[in-house]
VOPAGU-2260 file (C-alpha; in pm, 1 decimal, decimal comma):
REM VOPAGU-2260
SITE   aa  ch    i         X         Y         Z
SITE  UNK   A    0   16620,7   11641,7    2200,4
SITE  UNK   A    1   16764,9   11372,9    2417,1
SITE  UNK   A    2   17140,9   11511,1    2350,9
SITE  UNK   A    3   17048,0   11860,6    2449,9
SITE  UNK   A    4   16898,9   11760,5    2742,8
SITE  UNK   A    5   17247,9   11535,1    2820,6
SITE  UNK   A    6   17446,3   11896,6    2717,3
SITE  UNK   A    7   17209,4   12084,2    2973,4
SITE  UNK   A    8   17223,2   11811,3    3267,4
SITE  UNK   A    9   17587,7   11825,1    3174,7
SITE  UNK   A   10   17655,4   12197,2    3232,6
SITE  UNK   A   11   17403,1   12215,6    3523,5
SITE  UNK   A   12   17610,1   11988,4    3671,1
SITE  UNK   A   13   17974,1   12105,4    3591,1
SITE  UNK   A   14   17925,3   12460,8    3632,4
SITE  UNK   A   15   17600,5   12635,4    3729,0
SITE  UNK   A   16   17543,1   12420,6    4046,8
SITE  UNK   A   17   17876,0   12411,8    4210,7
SITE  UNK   A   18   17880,6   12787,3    4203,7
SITE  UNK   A   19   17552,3   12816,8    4313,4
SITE  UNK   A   20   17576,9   12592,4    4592,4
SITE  UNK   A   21   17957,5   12775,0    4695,2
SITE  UNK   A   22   17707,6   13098,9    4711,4
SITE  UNK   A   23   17477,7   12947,1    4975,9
SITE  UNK   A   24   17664,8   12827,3    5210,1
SITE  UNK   A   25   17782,3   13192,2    5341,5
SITE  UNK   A   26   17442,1   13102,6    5513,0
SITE  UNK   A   27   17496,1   12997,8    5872,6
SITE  UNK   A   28   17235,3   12685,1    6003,5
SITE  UNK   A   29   17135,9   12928,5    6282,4
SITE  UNK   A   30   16993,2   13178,6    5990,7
SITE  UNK   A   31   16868,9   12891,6    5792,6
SITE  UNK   A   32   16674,9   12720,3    6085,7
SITE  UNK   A   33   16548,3   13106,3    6194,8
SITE  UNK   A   34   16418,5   13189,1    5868,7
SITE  UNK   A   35   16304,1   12873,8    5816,2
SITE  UNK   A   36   16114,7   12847,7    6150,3
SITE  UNK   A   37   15977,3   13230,1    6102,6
SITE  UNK   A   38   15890,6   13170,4    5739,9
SITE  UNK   A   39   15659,4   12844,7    5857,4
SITE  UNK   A   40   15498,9   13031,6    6160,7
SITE  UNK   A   41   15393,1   13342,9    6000,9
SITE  UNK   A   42   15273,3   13106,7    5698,3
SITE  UNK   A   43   14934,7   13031,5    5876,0
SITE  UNK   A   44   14958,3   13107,5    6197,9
SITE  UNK   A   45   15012,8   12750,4    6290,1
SITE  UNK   A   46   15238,1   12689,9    6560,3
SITE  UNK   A   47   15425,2   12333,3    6470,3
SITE  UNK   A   48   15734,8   12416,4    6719,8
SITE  UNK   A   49   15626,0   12156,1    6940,3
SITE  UNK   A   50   15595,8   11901,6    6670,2
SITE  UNK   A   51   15905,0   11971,3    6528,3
SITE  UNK   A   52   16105,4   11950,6    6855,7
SITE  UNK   A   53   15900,1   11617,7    6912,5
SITE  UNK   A   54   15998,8   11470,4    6528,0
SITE  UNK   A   55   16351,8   11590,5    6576,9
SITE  UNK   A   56   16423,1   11420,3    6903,3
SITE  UNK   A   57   16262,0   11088,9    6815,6
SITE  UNK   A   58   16401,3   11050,3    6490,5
SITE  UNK   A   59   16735,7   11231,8    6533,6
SITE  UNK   A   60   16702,9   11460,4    6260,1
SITE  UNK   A   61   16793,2   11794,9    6319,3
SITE  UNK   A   62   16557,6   12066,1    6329,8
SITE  UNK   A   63   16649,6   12289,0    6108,2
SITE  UNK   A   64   16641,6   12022,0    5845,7
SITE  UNK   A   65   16273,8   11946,7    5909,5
SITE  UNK   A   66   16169,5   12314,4    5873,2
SITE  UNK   A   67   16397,5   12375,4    5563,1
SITE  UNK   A   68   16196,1   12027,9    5419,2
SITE  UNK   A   69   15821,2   12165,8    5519,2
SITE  UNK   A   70   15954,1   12554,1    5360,8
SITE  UNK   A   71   16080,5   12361,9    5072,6
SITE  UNK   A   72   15782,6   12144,0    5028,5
SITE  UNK   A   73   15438,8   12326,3    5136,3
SITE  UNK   A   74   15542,3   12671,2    5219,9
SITE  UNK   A   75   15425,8   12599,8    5555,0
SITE  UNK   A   76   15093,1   12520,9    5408,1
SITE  UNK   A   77   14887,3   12305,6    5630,9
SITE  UNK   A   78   14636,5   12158,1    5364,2
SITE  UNK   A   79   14873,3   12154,2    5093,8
SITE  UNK   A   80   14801,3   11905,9    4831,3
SITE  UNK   A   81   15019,7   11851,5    4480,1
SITE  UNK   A   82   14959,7   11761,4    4134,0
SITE  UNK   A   83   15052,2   11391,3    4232,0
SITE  UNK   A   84   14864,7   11352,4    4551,8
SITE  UNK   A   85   15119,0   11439,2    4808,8
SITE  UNK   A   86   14978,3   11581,4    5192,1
SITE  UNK   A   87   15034,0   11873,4    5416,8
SITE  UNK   A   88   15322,0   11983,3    5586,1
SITE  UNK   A   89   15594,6   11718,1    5462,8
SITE  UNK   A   90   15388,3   11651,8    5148,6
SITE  UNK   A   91   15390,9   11277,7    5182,6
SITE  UNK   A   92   15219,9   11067,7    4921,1
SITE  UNK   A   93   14906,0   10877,6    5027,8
SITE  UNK   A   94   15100,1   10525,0    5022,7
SITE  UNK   A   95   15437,0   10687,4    5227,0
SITE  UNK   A   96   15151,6   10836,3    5499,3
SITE  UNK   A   97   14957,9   10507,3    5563,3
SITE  UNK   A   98   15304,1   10304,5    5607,9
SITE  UNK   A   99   15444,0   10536,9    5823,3
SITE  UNK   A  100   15094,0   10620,5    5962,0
SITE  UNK   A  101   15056,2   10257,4    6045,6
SITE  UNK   A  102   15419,8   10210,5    6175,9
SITE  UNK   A  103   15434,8   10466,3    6454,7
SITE  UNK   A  104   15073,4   10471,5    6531,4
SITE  UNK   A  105   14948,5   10802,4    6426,3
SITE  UNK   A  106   14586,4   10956,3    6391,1
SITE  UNK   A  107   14408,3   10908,5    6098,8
SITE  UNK   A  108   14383,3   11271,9    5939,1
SITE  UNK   A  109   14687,4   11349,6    5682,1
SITE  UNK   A  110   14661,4   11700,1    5716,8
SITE  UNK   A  111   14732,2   11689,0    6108,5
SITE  UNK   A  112   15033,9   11921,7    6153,8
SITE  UNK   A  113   15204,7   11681,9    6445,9
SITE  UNK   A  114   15131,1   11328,3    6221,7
SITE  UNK   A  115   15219,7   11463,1    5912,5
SITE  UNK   A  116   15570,0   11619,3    6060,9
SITE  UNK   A  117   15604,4   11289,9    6262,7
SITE  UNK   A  118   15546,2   11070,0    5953,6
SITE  UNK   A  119   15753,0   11281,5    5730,1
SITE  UNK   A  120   16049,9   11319,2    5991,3
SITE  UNK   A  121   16105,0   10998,6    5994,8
SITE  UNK   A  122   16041,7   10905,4    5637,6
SITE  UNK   A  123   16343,6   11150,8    5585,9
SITE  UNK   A  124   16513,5   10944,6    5841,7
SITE  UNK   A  125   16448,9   10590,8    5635,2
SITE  UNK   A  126   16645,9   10828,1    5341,6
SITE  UNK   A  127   16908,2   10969,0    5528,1
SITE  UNK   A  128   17014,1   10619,0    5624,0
SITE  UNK   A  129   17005,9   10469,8    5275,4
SITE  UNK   A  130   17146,3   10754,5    5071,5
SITE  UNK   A  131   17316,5   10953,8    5355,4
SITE  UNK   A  132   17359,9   11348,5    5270,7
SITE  UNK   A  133   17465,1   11309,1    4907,6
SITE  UNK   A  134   17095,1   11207,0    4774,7
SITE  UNK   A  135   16831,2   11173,5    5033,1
SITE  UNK   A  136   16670,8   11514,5    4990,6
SITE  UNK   A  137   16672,1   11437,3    4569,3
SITE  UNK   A  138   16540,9   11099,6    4680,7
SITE  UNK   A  139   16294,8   11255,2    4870,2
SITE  UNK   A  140   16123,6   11519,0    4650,6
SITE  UNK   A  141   16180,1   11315,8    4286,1
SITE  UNK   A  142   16115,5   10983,9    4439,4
SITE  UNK   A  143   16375,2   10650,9    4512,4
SITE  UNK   A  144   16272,6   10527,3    4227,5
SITE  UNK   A  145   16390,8   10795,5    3961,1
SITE  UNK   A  146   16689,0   10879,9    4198,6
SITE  UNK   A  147   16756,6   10507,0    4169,4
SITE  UNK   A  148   16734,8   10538,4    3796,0
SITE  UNK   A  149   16954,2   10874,6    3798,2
SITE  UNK   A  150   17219,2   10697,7    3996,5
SITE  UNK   A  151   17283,1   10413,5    3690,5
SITE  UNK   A  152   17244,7   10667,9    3421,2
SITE  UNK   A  153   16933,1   10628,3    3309,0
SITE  UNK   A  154   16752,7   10898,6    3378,1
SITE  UNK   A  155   16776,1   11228,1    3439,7
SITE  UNK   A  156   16701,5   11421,2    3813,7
SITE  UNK   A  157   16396,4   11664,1    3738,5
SITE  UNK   A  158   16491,8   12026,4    3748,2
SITE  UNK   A  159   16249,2   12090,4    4009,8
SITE  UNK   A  160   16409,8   11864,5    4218,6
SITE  UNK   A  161   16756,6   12036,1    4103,3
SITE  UNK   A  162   16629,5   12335,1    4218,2
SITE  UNK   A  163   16496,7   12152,3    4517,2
SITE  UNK   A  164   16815,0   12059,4    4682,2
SITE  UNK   A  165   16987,6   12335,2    4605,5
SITE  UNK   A  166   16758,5   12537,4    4848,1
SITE  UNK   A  167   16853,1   12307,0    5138,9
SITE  UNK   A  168   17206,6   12310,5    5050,9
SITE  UNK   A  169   17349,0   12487,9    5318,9
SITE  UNK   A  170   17209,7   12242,5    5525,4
SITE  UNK   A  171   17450,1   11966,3    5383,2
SITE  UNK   A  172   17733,0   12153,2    5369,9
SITE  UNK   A  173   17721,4   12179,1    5813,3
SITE  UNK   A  174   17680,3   11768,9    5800,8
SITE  UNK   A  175   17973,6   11761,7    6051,0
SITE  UNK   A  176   17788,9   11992,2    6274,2
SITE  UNK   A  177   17459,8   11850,7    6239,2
SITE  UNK   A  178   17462,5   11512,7    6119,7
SITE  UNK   A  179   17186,2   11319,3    6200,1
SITE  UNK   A  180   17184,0   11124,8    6561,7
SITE  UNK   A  181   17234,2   10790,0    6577,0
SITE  UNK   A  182   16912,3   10608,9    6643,9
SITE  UNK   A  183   17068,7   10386,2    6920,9
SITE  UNK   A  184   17055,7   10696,2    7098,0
SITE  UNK   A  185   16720,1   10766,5    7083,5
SITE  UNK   A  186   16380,7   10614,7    7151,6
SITE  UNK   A  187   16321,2   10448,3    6860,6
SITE  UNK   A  188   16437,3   10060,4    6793,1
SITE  UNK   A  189   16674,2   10054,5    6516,8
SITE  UNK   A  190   16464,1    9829,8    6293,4
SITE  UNK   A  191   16181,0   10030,0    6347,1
SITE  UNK   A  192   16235,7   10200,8    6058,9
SITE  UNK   A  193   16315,0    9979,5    5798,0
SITE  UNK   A  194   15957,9    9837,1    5617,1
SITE  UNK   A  195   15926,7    9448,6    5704,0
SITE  UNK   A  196   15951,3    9237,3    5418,3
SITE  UNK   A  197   15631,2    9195,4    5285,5
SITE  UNK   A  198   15590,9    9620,8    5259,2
SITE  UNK   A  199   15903,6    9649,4    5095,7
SITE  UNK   A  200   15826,7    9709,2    4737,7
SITE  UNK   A  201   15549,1   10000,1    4852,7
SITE  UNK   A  202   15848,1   10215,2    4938,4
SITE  UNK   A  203   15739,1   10517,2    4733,3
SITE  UNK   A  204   16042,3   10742,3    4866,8
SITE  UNK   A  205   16373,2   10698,4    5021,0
SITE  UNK   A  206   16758,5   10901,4    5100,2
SITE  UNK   A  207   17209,0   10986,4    5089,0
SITE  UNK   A  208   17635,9   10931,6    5220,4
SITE  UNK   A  209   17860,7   11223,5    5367,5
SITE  UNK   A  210   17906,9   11599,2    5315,0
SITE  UNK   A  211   17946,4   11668,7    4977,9
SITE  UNK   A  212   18040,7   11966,4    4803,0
SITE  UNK   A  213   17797,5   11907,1    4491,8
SITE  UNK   A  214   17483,6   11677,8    4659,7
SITE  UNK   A  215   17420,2   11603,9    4271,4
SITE  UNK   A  216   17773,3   11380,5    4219,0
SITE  UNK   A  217   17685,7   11022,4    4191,3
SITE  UNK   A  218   17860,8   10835,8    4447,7
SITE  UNK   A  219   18136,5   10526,2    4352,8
SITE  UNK   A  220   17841,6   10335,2    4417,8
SITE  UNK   A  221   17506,4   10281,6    4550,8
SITE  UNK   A  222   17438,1   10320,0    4917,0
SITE  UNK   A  223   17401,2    9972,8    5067,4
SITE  UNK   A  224   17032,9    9852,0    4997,0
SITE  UNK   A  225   16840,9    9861,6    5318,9
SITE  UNK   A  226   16484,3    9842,9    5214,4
SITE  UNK   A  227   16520,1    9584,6    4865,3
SITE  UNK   A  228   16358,9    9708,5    4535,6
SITE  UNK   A  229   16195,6   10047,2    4546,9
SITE  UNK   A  230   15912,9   10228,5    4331,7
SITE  UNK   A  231   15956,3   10338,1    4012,6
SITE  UNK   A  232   15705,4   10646,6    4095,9
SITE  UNK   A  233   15839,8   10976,8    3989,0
SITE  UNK   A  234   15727,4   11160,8    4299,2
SITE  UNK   A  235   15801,0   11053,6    4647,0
């Protein structure tokens, strides 16, 4: 069982997923973040704009990432809640929200459409900047923990997540376009997004380094460790 699972990751990753990806990005990141933005509106009727202009400026993320993530993750579901626990828009898990709740000073409701996009926006932030664009998305949906595992061979990357990423892969094939701000530019300190010490090994989640052509080739080596040892939780 384990060797056909190795043959299957194998040709997933030599064959099926570089062509698949190659047949995505004929998508523009105009028609991504339009259909993206539409798709999340017409959802529920909840209008998140606002909040997603808000997240995007503060945390330098661009927003058509952030509405590609909330599409990807909740379908634009408000209340959405998973198998393993995670919450609304971003579907953060309960540990994730109340650091990040905590952090920024946010309300205390979860399901709040601007908290949980603020929270989540810059969660993806804290996994942009350790993974950078090759593995913070996989990071973010399967966890830090089992992309940390898939990264020294150990594991794995769950098809979901597969199929995950490759939905916001046009996204990470415009990095040079739309890379993520620096935060000196923003509002936000620079440290204010890395845990403190003490919260470290709570980090439930985390994310990946330049364009790449397959966002499932494991780099030389690891990104630089910013945040120490992470969770071994198979769900951010």
């Amino acid at each position: 069982m384990r060797a056909a699972r190795q043959r299957i990751d194998s040709v997933l990753r030599l064959y099926l997923l570089p062509g698949l990806l190659a047949a995505m990005v004929a998508a523009s990141p105009a028609q991504v973040f339009a259909q993206s933005e539409q798709f999340v509106r017409a959802s529920q009727g909840v209008e998140i704009a606002a909040h997603v202009s808000e997240a995007s400026q503060q945390f330098g993320i661009p927003e058509h990432w952030i509405y590609a993530v909330i599409r990807a993750e909740s379908a634009g579901r408000v209340r959405a809640v998973s198998r393993a626990g995670a919450m609304g828009l971003m579907q953060l898990m309960p540990g994730t929200w109340s650091r990040q709740r905590a952090r920024f000073s946010l309300g205390q409701d979860p399901f709040d459409p601007r908290d949980n996009v603020l929270a989540g926006t810059s969660y993806l932030r804290e996994m942009y900047d350790r993974y950078g664009a090759q593995g913070f998305l996989a990071a973010y949906n399967a966890g830090p923990g089992r992309y940390e595992d898939w990264l020294a061979g150990r594991r794995s990357l769950p098809l979901e997540t597969r199929r995950y990423v490759a939905r916001i892969a046009p996204l990470l094939q415009s990095e040079r376009m739309f890379a993520a701000a620096p935060l000196q530019a923003r509002n936000v300190p620079v440290g204010a997004l890395q845990p403190p010490g003490a919260a470290r090994k709570e980090l439930d989640e985390v994310a990946m380094p330049g364009p790449a052509a397959n966002p499932f080739a494991r780099p030389e080596q690891a990104a630089h460790d910013l945040f120490a040892p992470v969770s071994t939780a198979s769900s951010q």
